[in-house]
PyMOL commands that place a pseudoatom at each C-alpha (Angstrom):
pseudoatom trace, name=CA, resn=UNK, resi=1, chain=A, elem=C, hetatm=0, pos=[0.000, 0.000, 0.000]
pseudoatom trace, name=CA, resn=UNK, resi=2, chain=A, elem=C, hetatm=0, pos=[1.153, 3.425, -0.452]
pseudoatom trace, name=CA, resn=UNK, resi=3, chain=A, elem=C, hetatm=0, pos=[1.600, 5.047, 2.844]
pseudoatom trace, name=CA, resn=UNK, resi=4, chain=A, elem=C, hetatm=0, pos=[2.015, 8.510, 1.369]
pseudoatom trace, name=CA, resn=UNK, resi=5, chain=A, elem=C, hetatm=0, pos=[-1.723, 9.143, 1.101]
pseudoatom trace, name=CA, resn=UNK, resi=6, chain=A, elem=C, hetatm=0, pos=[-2.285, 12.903, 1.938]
pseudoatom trace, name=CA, resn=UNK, resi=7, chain=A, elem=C, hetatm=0, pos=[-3.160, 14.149, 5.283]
pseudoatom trace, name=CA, resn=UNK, resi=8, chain=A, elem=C, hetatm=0, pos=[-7.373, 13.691, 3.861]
pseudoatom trace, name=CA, resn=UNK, resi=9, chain=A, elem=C, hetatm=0, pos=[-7.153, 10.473, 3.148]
pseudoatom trace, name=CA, resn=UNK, resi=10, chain=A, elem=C, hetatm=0, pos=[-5.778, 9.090, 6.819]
pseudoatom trace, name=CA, resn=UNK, resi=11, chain=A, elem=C, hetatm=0, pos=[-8.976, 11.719, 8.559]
pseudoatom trace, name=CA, resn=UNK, resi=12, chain=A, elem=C, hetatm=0, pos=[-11.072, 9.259, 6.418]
pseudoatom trace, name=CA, resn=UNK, resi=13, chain=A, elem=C, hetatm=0, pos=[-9.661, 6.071, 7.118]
pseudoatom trace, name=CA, resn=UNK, resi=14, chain=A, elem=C, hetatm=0, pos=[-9.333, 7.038, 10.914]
pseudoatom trace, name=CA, resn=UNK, resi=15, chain=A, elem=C, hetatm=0, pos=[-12.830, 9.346, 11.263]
pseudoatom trace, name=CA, resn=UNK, resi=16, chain=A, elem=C, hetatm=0, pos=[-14.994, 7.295, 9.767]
pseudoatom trace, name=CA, resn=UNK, resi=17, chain=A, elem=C, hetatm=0, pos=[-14.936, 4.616, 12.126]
pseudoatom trace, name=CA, resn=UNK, resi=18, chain=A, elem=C, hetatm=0, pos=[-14.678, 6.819, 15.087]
pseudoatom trace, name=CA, resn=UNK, resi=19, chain=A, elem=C, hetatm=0, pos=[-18.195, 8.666, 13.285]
pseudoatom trace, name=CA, resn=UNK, resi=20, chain=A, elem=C, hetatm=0, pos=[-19.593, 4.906, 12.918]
pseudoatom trace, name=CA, resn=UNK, resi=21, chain=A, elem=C, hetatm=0, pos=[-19.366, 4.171, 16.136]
pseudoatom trace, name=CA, resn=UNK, resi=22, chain=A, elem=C, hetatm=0, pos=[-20.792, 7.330, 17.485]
pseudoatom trace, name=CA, resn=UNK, resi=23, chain=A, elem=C, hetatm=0, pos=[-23.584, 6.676, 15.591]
pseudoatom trace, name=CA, resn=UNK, resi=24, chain=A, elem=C, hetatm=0, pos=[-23.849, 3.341, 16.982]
pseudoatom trace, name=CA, resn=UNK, resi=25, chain=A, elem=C, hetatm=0, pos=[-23.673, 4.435, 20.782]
pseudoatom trace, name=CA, resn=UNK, resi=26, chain=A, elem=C, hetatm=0, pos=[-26.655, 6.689, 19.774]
pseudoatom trace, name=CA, resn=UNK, resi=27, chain=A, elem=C, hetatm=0, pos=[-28.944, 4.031, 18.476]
pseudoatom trace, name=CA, resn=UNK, resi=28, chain=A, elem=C, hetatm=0, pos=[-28.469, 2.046, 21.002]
pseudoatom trace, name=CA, resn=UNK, resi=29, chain=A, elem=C, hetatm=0, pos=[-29.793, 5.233, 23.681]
pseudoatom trace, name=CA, resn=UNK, resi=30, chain=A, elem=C, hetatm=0, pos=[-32.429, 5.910, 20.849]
pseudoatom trace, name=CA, resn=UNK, resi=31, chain=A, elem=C, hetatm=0, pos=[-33.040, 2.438, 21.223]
pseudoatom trace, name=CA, resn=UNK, resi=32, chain=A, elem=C, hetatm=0, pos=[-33.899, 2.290, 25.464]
pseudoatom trace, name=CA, resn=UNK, resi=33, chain=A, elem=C, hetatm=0, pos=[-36.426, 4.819, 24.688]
pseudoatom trace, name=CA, resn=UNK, resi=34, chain=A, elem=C, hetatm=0, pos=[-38.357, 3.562, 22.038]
pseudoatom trace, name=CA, resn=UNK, resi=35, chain=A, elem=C, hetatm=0, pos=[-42.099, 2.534, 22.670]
pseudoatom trace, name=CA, resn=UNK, resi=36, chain=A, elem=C, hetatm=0, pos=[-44.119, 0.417, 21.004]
pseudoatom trace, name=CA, resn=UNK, resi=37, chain=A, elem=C, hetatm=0, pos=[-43.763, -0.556, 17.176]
pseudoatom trace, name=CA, resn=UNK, resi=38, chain=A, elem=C, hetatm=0, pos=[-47.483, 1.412, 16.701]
pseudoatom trace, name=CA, resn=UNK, resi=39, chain=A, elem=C, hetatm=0, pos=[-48.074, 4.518, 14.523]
pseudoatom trace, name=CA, resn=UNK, resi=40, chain=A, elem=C, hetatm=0, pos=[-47.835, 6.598, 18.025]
pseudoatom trace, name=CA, resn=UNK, resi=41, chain=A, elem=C, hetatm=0, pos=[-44.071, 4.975, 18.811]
pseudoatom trace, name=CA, resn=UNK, resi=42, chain=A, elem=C, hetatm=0, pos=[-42.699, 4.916, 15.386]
pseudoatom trace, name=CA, resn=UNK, resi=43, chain=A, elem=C, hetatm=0, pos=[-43.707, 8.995, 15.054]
pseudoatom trace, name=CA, resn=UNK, resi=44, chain=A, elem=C, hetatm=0, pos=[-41.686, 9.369, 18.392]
pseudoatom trace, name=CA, resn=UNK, resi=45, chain=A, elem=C, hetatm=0, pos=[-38.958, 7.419, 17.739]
pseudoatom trace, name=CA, resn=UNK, resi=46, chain=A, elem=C, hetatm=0, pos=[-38.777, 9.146, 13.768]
pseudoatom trace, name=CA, resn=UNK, resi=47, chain=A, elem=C, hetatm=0, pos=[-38.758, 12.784, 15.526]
pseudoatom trace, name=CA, resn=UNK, resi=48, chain=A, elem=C, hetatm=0, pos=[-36.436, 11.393, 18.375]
pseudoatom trace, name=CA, resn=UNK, resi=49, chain=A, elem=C, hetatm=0, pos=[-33.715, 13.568, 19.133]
pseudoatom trace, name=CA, resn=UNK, resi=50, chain=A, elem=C, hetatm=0, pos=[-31.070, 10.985, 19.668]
pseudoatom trace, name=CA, resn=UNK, resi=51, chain=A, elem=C, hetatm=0, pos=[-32.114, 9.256, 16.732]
pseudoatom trace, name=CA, resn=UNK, resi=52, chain=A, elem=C, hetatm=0, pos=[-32.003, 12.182, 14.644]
pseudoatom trace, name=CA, resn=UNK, resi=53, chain=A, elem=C, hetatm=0, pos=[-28.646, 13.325, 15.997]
pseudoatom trace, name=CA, resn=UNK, resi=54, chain=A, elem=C, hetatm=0, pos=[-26.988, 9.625, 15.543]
pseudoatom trace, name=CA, resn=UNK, resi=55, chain=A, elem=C, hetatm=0, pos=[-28.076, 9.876, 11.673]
pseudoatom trace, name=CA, resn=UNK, resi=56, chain=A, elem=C, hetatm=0, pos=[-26.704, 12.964, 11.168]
pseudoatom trace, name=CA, resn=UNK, resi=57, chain=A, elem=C, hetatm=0, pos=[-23.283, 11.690, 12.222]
pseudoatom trace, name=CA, resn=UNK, resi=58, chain=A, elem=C, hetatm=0, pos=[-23.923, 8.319, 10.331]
pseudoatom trace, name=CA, resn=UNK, resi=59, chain=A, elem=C, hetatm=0, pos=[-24.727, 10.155, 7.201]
pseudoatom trace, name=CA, resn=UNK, resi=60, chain=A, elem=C, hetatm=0, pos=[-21.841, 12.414, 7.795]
pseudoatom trace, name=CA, resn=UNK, resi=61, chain=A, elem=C, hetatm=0, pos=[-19.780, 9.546, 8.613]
pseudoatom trace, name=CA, resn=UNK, resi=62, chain=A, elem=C, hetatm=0, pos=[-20.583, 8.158, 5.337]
pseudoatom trace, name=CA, resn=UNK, resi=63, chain=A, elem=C, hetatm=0, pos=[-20.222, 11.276, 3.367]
pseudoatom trace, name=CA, resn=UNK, resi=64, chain=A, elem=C, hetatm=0, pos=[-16.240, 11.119, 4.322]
pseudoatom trace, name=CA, resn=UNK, resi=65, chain=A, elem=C, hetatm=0, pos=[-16.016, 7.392, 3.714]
pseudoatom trace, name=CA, resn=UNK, resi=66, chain=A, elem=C, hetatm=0, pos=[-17.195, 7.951, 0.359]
pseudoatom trace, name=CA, resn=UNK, resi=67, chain=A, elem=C, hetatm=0, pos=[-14.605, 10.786, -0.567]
pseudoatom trace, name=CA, resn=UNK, resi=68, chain=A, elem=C, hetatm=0, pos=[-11.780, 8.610, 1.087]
pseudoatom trace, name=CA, resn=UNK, resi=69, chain=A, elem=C, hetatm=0, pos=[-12.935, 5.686, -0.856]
pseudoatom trace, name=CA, resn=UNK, resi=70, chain=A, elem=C, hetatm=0, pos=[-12.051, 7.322, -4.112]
pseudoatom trace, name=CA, resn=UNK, resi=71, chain=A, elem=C, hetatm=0, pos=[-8.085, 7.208, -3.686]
pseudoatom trace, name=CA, resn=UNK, resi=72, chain=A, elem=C, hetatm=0, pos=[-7.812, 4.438, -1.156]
pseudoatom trace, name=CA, resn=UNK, resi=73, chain=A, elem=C, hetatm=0, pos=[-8.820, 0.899, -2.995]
pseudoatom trace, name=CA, resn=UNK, resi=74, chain=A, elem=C, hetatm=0, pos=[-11.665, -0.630, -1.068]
pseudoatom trace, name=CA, resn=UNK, resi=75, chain=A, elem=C, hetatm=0, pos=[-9.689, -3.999, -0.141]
pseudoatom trace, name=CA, resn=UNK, resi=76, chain=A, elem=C, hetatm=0, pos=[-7.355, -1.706, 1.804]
pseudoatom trace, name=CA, resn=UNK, resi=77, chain=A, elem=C, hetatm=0, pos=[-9.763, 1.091, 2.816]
pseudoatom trace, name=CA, resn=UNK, resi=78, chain=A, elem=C, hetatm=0, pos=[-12.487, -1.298, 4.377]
pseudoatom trace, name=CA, resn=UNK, resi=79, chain=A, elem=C, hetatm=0, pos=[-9.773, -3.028, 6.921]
pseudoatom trace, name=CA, resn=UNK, resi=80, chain=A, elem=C, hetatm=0, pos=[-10.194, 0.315, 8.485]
pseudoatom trace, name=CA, resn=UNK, resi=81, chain=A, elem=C, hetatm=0, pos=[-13.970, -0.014, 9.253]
pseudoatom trace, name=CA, resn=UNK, resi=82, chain=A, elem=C, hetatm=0, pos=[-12.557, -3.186, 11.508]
pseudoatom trace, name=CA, resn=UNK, resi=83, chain=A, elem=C, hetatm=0, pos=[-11.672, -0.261, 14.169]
pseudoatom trace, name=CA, resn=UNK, resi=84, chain=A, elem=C, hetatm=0, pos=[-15.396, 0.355, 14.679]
pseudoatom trace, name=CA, resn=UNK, resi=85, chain=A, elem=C, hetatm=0, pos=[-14.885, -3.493, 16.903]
pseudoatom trace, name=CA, resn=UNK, resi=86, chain=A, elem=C, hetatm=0, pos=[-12.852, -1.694, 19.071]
pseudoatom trace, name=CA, resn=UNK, resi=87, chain=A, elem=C, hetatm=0, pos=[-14.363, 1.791, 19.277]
pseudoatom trace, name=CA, resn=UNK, resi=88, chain=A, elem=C, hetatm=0, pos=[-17.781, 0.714, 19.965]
pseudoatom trace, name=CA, resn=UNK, resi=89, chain=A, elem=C, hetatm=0, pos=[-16.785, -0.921, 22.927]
pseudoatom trace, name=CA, resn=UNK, resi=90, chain=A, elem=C, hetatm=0, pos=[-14.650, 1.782, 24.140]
pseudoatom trace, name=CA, resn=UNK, resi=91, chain=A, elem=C, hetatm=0, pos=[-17.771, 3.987, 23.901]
pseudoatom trace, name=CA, resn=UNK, resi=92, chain=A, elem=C, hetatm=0, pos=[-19.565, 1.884, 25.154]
pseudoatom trace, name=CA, resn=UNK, resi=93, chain=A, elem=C, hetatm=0, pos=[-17.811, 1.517, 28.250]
pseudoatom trace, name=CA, resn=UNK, resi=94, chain=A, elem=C, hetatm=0, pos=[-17.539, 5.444, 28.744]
pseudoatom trace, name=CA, resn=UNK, resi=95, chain=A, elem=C, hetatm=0, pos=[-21.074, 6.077, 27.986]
pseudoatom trace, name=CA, resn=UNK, resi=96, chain=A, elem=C, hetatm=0, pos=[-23.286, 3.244, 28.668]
pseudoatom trace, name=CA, resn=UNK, resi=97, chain=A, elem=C, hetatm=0, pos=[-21.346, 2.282, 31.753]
pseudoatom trace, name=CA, resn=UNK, resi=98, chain=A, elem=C, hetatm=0, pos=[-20.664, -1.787, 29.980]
pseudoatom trace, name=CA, resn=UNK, resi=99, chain=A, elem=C, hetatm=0, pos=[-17.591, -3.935, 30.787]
pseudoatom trace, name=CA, resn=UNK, resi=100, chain=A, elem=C, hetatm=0, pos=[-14.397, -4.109, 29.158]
pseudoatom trace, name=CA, resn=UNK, resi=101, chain=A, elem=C, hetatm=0, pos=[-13.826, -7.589, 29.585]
pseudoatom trace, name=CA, resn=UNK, resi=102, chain=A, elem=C, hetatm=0, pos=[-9.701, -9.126, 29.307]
pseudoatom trace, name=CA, resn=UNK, resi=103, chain=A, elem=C, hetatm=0, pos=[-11.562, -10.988, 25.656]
pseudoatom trace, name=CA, resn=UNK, resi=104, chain=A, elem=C, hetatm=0, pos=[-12.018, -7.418, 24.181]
pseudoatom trace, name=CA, resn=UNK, resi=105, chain=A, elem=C, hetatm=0, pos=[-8.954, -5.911, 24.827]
pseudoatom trace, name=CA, resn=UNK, resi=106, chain=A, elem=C, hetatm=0, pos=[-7.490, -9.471, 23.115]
pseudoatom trace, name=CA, resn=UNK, resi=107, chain=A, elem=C, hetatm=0, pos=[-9.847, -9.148, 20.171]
pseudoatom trace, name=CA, resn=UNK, resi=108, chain=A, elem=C, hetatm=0, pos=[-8.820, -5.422, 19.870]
pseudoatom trace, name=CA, resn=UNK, resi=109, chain=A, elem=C, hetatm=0, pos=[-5.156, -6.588, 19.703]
pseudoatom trace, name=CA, resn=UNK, resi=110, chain=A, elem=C, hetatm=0, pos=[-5.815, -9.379, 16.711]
pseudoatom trace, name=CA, resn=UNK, resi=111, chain=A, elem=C, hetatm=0, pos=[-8.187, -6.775, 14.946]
pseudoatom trace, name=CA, resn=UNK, resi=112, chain=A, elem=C, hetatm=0, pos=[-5.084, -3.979, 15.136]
pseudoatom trace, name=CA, resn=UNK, resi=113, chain=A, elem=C, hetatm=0, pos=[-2.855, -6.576, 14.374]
pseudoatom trace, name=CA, resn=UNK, resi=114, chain=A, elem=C, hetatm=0, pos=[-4.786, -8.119, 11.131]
pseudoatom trace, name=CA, resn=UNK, resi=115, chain=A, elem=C, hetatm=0, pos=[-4.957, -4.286, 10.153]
pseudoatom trace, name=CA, resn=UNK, resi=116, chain=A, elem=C, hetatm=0, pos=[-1.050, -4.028, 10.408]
pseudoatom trace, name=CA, resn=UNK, resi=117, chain=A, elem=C, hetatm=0, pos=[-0.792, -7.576, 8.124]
pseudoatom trace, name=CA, resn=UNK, resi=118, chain=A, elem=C, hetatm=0, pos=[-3.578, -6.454, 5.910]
pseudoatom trace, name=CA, resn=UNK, resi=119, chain=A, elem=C, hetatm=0, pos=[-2.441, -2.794, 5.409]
pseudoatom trace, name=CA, resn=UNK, resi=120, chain=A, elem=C, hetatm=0, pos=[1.519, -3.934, 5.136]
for i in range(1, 120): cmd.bond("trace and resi %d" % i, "trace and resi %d" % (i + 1))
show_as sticks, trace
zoom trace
C-alpha cells in the first residue's frame, strides 16, 4: 500500500470509524427509549432527538467514507472499518457504563494486528 496518502485520506480512514461508532452508541440510547412498534411509537422514535442526531453523524460519517474511498482501494480502505470493533466498545464503556472484559482488549489486539498484516 502506499503510505504517502495525503493528510485527507488518513482523517477518512481514521474518522470514519470513530463517526460509525458514534452513531452506533446513539442508536443504542435511541433504542432504550423507544415505545411500542405502533403509529404513536414509530412517530416518536422518527422525531427522536437521539435518533435524529446519531443519523446525522452516520450520514456524515458516510459522506467522508465515500470521498476517502475514491483514492484508497476498497480492499485496503475497508480493513479500516474493523476499528469500529474496538471503538464501539470503548464507547460503550464510557457512555453506557458496559464492561471491558480481558476478551475485548485481546480481540482489539488481533483486529489492530490483522490491520497491520492487511495494510503492510
Amino acid at each position: 500500500m502506499n503510505l504517502n496518502l495525503a493528510p485527507a485520506v488518513w482523517f477518512g480512514l481514521f474518522f470514519t470509524p470513530v463517526l460509525i461508532s458514534a452513531g452506533q452508541i446513539l442508536f443504542k440510547l435511541t433504542s432504550a427509549k423507544t415505545g411500542s412498534p405502533d403509529a404513536q411509537g414509530l412517530l416518536a422514535l422518527i422525531f427522536s432527538p437521539t435518533l435524529l442526531t446519531a443519523l446525522i453523524i452516520y450520514g456524515f460519517g458516510t459522506i467522508i467514507w465515500i470521498f476517502t474511498i475514491r483514492s484508497v482501494p476498497l480492499t485496503i480502505a475497508y480493513s479500516f472499518m474493523a476499528l469500529t470493533f474496538c471503538i464501539v466498545p470503548l464507547l460503550a464503556a464510557v457512555f453506557l457504563g458496559e464492561a471491558l472484559t480481558l476478551r475485548y482488549v485481546g480481540g482489539a489486539v488481533l483486529i489492530i494486528g490483522g490491520m497491520i498484516i492487511i495494510n503492510s
